[in-house]
Residue, then its C-alpha position, 0 to 999 in steps of 0.5 A: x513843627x516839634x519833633x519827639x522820638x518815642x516808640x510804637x505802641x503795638x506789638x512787641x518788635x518795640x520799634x521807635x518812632x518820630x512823632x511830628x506835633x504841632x501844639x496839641x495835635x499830633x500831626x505826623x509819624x515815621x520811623x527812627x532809623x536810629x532806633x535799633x529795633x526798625x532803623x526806620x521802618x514802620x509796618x502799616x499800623x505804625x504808618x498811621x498812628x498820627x491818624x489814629x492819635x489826635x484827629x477830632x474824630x478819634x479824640x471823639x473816642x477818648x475817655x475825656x473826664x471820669x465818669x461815674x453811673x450811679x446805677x449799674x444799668x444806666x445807660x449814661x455815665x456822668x462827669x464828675x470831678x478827680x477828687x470825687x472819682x478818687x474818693x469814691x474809689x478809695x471808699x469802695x476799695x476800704x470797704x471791701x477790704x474792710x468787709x471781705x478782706x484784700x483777696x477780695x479784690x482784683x486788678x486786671x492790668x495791661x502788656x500796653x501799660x509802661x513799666x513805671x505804671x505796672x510798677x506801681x499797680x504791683x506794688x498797690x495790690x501785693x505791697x499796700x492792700x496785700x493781696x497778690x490778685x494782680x494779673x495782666x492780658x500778657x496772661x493771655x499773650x506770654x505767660x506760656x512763653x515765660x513758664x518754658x523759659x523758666x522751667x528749662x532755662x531757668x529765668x524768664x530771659x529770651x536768649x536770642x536778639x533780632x541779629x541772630x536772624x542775620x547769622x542763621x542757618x535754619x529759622x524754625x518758624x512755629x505757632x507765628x505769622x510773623x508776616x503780618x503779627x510782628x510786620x517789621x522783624x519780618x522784613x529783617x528776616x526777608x532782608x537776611x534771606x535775600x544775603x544769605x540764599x542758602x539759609x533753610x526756612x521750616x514754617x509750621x502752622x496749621x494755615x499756610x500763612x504769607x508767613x508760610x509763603x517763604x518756607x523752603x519746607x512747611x508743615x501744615x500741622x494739625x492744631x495743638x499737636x506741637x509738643x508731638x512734633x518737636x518730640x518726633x524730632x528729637x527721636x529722629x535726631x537721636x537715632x541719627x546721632x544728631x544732638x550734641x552729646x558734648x553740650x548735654x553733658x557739660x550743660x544740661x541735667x534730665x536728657x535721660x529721662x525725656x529720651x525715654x519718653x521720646x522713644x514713643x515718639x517714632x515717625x510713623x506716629x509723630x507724622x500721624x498726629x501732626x497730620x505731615x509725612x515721615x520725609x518732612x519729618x525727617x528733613x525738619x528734624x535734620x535742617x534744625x540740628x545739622x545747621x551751623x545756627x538754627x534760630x526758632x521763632x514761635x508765639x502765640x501758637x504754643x503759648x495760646x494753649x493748654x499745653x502751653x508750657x510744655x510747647x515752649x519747653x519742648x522746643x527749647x529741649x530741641x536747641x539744647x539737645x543740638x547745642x543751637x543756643x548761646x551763639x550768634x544765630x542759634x536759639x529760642x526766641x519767643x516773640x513778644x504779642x504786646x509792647x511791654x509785655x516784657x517790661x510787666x514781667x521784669x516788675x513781677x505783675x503777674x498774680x504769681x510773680x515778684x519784681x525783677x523775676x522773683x518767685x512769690x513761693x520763695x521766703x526769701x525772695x518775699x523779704x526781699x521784696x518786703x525789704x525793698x518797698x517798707x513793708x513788713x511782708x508780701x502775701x505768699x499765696x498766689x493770686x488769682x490769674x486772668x482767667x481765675x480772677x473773672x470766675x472768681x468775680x462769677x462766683x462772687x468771691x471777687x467783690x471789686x475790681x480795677x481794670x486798666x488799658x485792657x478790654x476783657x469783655x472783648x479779648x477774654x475767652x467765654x465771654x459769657x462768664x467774663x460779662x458776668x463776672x463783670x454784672x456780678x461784681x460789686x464795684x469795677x473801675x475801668x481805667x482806659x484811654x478810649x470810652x469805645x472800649x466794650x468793657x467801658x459799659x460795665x464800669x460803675x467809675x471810668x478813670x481817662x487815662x494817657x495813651x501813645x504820644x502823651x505818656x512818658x517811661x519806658x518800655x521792653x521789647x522781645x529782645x530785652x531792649x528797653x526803649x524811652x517813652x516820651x510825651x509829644x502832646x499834653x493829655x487832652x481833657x482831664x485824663x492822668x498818666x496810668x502810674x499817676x492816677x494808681x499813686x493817687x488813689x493809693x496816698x487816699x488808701x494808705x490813709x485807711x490802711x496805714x493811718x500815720x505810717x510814711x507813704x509807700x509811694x513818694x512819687x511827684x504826680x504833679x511832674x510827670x517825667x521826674x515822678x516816673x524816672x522816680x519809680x522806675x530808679x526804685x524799680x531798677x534798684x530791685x533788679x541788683x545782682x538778678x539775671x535781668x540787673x540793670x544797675x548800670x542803666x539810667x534814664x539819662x543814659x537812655x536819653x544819651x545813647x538811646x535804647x539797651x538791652x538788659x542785662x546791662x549792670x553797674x560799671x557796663x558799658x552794655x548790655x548783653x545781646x546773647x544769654x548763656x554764650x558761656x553755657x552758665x544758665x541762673x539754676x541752682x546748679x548752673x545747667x539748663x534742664x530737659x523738660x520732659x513732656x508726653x504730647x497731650x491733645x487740645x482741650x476740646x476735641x472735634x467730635x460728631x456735633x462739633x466738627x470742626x477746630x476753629x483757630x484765632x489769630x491777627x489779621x495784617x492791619x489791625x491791633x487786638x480789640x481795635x480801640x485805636x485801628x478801629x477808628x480809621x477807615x483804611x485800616x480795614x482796607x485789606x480785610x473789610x468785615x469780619x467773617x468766619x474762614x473754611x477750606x473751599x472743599x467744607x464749603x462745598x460739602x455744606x452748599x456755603x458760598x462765599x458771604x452767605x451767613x453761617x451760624x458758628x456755634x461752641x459749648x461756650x456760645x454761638x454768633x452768626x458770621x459772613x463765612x468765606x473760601x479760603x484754601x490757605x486751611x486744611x479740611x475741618x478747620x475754621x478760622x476767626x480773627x481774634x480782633x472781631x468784638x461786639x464793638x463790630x459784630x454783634x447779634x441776638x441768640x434765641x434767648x434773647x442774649x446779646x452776643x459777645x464777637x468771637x470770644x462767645x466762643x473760645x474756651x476758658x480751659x488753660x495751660x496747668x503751669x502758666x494759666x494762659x488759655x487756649x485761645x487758639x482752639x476751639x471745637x465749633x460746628x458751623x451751620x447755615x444761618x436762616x436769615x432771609x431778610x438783609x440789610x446794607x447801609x453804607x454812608x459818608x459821614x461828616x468831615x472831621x470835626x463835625x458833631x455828626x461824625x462820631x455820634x452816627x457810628x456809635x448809634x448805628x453799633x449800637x443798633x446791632x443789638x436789634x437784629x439777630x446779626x449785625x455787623x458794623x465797620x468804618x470804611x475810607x476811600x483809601x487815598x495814599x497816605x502822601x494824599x492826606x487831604x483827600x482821606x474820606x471815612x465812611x461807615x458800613x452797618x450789615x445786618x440780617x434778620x428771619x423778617x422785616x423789622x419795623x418802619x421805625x427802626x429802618x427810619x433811624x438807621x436812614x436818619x443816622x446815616x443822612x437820609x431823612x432830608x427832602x432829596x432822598x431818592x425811596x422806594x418802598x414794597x411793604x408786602x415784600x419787606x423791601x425798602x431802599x433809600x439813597x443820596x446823590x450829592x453833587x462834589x466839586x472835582x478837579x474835573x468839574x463839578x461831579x455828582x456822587x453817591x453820599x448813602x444809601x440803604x439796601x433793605x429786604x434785597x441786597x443783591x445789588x449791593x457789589x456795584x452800588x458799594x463800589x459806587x460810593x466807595x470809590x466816589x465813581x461819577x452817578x448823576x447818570x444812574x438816578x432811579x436805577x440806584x433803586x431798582x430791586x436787583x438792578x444788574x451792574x452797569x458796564x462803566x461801574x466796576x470795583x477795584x478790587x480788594x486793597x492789598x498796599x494801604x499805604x498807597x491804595x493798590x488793589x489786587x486788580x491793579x496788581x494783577x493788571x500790571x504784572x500781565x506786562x511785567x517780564x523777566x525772573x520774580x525778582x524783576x517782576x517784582x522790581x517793576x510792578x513796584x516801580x509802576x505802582x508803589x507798592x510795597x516800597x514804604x512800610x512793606x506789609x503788604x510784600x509777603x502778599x505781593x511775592x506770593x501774586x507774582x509767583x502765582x502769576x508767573x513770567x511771561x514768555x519774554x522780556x521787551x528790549x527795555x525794561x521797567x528800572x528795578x526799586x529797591x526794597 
């Protein structure tokens, strides 16, 4: 067995990993606790990259050659060869250029690519094609965040690291679910609270997440009114004399002018729009500026927004007015959604920006540039953002466009345009990992590019901490690092643009580590005398005292952990500066027919459009299906229970969801996760049109200084669906590696289309993670319908599922629209021989699906059931009862389990806590699911006394 350190590929923590291989398969994975991001520590998605890397199943998912379809509506792409996919690239790419010029076209690239591949891409669009419409998904993620920092502190540079959680006092927590979108840190914060109990914890959201559970005082804001109460807060603090007149005045300009307008900000109104009250206003308000070291948390929440950059600089006025920057504990950390979403904003890939923090609207940062790569300039006008670039390519002003590692036609908002954008174009490339991915089906060339455990390069985490990538495994088939395949089509492009002129691009495509360390040695180089200079910083430093945080300079033996200890911020005049900003509302407004406000957000184990997660079962333990949240109250109003279907419809769209109970939302609110695409949920309007996951309904409207959308909040109305006939299909598929695996999930997806909703997700048997071999994965289609649908579809879905073979147990009642079908297969067991059930079909009548599923689910014994299986409305029997709900994947624990034994757990919650972990396991491994956990045993409270000896404590 080989061993590689690299690091994970999910969120922004940047945690390392050790990935263990064996020739080409990727056979293991834990934490480095070397690493200083995690020393160890692996949330759930982490645990199971090794399952979601190589395995025959997932490389069944993998863009494996390129592909090319001759025709934009040809369902079937065909192979062919490198050299042919380049040059058709290269001769569409000329011509567009040729024909419409540079701004005519487009690159839409990624937080999750390394930053030698945005390097390149940036340096392709702006250096060699001269057009600056080079954008990236991190416009959807920390554009807001970015804009703020500029705008007060001057540069892009988070000021804080993941110590100061160590050394605060108060941790404000705002617009985040650190609990479950960055897992890891937020054992470091639970590992900081358990030293320091007197440390105050301030969470506001909207929801009362498992973030939320561990807050001394929660504010359950309404949606979008942030910037209201960080203004509220400076009022309060001003008429108490809690700022830090002495900071403002040797290090910060404008104050005058926001205390002016904060001064409309009084309690009464502020606890108004927040929708809180004066007293936790006022305590809020008191614990942030009276701490000896208040440290602030925030993501997607303010930067999701139209209001975006006036969130993120609102609540950095708050740290600049009470002096809670530059100091150990003290500052504004934004928390990175994306890998290297850091990394692509060092090397300017964003359609505003130059490398290493330039600003494209200044002359002199242009020659800079222009300097550096060789060429005679770079184009002043700024390009087209994310959300500009797809309407740009609706219109038709956009003719080609170059995608790589991102799944716009899932994770864009307004879907509608963004497809159409998609159809309209002329030529799009589509440069991805796995062909799953939903926009792989608009892509007139798909290009196979490396992904986790292949690539090679660097990354940048949220505290500034660059990390080594490293291959662990050859790329499978004929896919090319992201950087590679961008050098080679621009040597071919050079030819027509630059005939004769020296190659911009001098990199060894044919070695991968040495070609990459080359473009990122360029890439360092641009960085000289910038706030974020890494002169002092080598690829082989890395490799020998592992990874640094930046600035990290020539002649330094580190970097820096904190910014601006000395109070010297990189403005013209060395002051950081008040950004004074009037509270504005969401862009769309509740009124009369749209009710409600419907928030996006993560859920524990699942990673963006789940191009990856989505391929393992387990992961979808903790929440199985997608569904549309309300307040238990807005349920009852409209006579909704849980798992009816709700038609959830905005100005942009409509889709038809499962809707569930969940008093965590205040009343009138709604929520989705944002992971929920087509690729898992689908269904037909009354148009005929195919719909688009939630992002049918987000709003394109965005933030007028970052562009980033506003993706957490969209007016919505739900209403009950008319959708009498249902359908559950649920089956075992094939072993791994077996041709029927793959395919059968694919064709029962795509069969949502078929039906007004559908939805169609991988289940497992959930087996602990130390069990391996035991792992089952399985797949579930739930679709809905105003009538029967024909003989022959119901036929394909049992033949895909294995239910067309003689032993087929059936039943049919075509007058009632009525058809079941199911498969008993007799299972070797340590027990004996066990005959279990393999498939089954629910058609017209599903209300005996909650036995029946948990009968194949958990593999329980079903030789007894026979024909019962069968019977319309069959009631459950005793000895066929569900588990539960998955809450530790890790070890499969379910909630029934845990409830079970914590009704003989005694002692304070700590204890109970100690001793439910050491009966069960739970929580002891990534610790994910702990949040959760504590929050049960809390709800659950002690029993009355303790036995003489008790369960022995484990540590966490």
């Amino acid at each position: 067995m080989q061993e590689t350190k690299s690091t994970c590929p999910y969120c922004g923590v940047g945690c390392g990993v050790i990935i263990e291989s064996e020739g080409a398969h990727i056979t293991g994975v834990r934490g480095d606790p070397t690493h200083p991001a995690n020393f160890g520590r692996l949330c759930t998605k982490g645990s199971t990259l090794h399952l979601t890397a190589t395995s025959p199943v997932t490389l069944q998912t993998r863009l494996l050659h390129p592909l090319h379809r001759a025709q934009r509506n040809d369902k079937v792409a065909l192979p062919v060869t490198w050299d042919a996919a380049l040059t058709l690239a290269t001769d569409q790419f000329a011509r567009v250029i040729s024909e419409h010029g540079p701004d005519a076209v487009g690159f839409y690239v990624s937080g999750q690519l390394l930053t030698e591949d945005y390097y390149v891409f940036n340096k392709l669009a702006k250096g060699l094609i001269g057009t600056n419409n080079i954008d990236t998904n991190s416009r959807l993620c920390m554009s807001s965040a970015v804009a703020g920092y500029k705008q007060t502190l001057g540069a892009d540079a988070p000021p804080a690291c993941y110590d100061d959680v160590n050394h605060a006092q108060c941790l404000f927590i705002v617009g985040s679910n650190a609990a479950w979108a960055h897992p890891i840190l937020f054992r470091r914060i639970e590992d900081a609270r358990a030293a320091n109990p007197g440390m105050k914890v301030i969470v506001a959201d909207p929801r009362r997440t498992d973030t939320a559970g561990m807050a001394d005082l929660f504010l359950p804001i309404q949606p979008g009114s942030d910037v209201m109460l960080f203004n509220g807060m400076l009022h309060l603090m001003l008429w108490e004399s809690w700022i830090d007149a002495n900071y403002i005045g040797a290090h910060t300009t404008g104050f005058e002018q926001l205390k002016a307008l904060v001064r409309e900000a009084t309690p009464e109104r502020t606890a108004q729009v927040c929708g809180i009250s004066v007293a936790d206003l006022t305590t809020a308000a008191k614990w942030f500026a009276t701490s000896k070291a208040t440290l602030s948390l925030y993501c997607q929440g303010l930067n999701q927004s139209s209001s975006g950059t006036a969130k993120n600089a609102t609540l950095i006025n708050l740290h600049l007015a009470t002096g809670q920057i530059g100091r150990p504990g003290a500052g504004p950390f934004s928390l990175t959604g994306q890998p290297n979403a850091m990394g692509g904003r060092e090397v300017g890939g964003l359609a505003n920006l130059l490398s290493a923090h330039r600003d494209l609207g200044l002359p002199e940062h242009r020659a800079e540039v222009a300097a550096l790569w060789g060429v005679a300039d770079v184009p002043s006008q700024p390009g087209k953002t994310a959300v500009e670039m797809f309407q740009a390519a609706a219109d038709g002003e956009i003719k080609a466009l170059w995608i790589a590692c991102t799944n716009p036609a899932q994770s864009m908002p307004d879907q509608a345009t963004v497809r159409r954008a998609l159809q309209r174009a002329e030529f799009v490339i589509v440069q991805e990992a796995f062909v799953t991915a939903e926009t792989c089906a608009y892509a007139d060339l798909m290009l196979p590019a490396t992904t986790w455990g292949e690539k090679t390069g660097t990354v940048t985490n949220s505290e500034r901490r660059i990390s080594r990538v490293r291959t662990a495994v050859p790329a499978p088939g004929l896919a090319r690092h992201d950087w590679a395949i961008a050098v080679q089509f621009a040597h071919q492009l050079e030819a027509r643009l630059r005939p004769g002129a020296p190659t911009l691009f001098p990199y060894a495509t044919d070695t991968a580590d040495q070609g990459a360390e080359t473009v990122w040695n360029e890439h360092r180089e641009s960085t000289r005398g910038r706030d974020l200079d890494i002169t002092g910083l080598s690829w082989d430093r890395l490799e020998s005292q592992g990874p640094q945080q930046w600035p990290f300079v020539a002649d330094a033996t580190t970097g820096k952990a904190r910014l601006y200890e000395d109070g010297v911020y990189p403005t013209a005049d060395g002051r950081a500066r008040f950004a004074a900003h009037a509270w504005q509302p969401t862009a769309e407004q509740r009124e009369s027919r749209y009710p409600f406000s419907l928030t996006t957000g993560r859920l524990r184990d699942q990673w963006h459009g789940m191009t990856r997660t989505g391929t393992l079962g387990r992961l979808f333990g903790h929440v199985a299906e997608p569904c549309v949240q309300l307040h238990p109250q807005d349920m009852e109003r409209r006579k909704l229970t849980n798992g009816d279907l709700v038609q959830v419809t905005s100005k942009r769209g409509s889709i038809v969801v499962p809707v569930q109970a969940d008093a965590t939302l205040g009343l009138s609110q709604a929520f989705m996760a944002m992971h929920w695409g087509s690729a898992f949920l689908s269904g037909v309007s009354a148009t005929g049109e195919r719909l688009a996951g939630v992002n049918a309904l987000t709003t394109s409207a965005f933030c007028p200084t970052s562009k980033q959308p506003e993706l957490k909040h969209a007016a919505v109305k739900v209403l009950k669906a008319d959708l009498p006939w249902t359908l559950l299909a649920m089956a075992w598929l094939p072993a791994e590696g077996t041709s029927g695996a793959l395919s059968a999930r694919e064709a029962l997806s795509d069969l949502m289309a078929e039906f007004p909703f559908a939805s169609c997700v991988p289940f497992s048997n959930n087996t602990p993670l130390d069990e391996p071999g035991r792992e089952r994965n399985g797949v579930l289609l739930r679709a809905a319908a105003h009538e029967a649908p024909p003989d022959a579809l119901l036929e394909r879905i049992e033949a895909l599922i294995g239910l067309n073979t003689a032993d087929t147990l059936r039943y049919a009642d075509k007058k009632r629209g009525q058809r079941r079908a199911a498969r008993l297969v007799r299972r070797p067991s340590t027990e004996g021989d066990t005959t279990t059930l393999e498939a089954i079909v629910l058609a017209g009548d599903t209300s005996a699906e909650g036995w029946l599923k948990t009968l194949l689910q958990e593999e329980l014994p079903a030789q007894t059931y026979g024909r019962l299986l069968l019977v319309p409305g069959a009631k459950a029997p005793v000895a066929v009862q569900s588990r539960g709900k998955t809450v530790c994947t890790c070890f499969n624990v379910t909630d029934v389990a845990i409830t079970g034994e914590l009704a003989h757990c005694h002692g304070t919650d700590d204890d109970r806590l100690a001793q439910l972990q050491g009966k069960l396991r739970c929580g002891t491994n990534c610790g994910s699911c702990l949040p959760e956990l504590k929050r049960t045993v809390r709800a659950t409270g002690p029993l009355a006394a303790a036995p003489a000896a008790a369960a022995a404590h484990v540590t966490i």
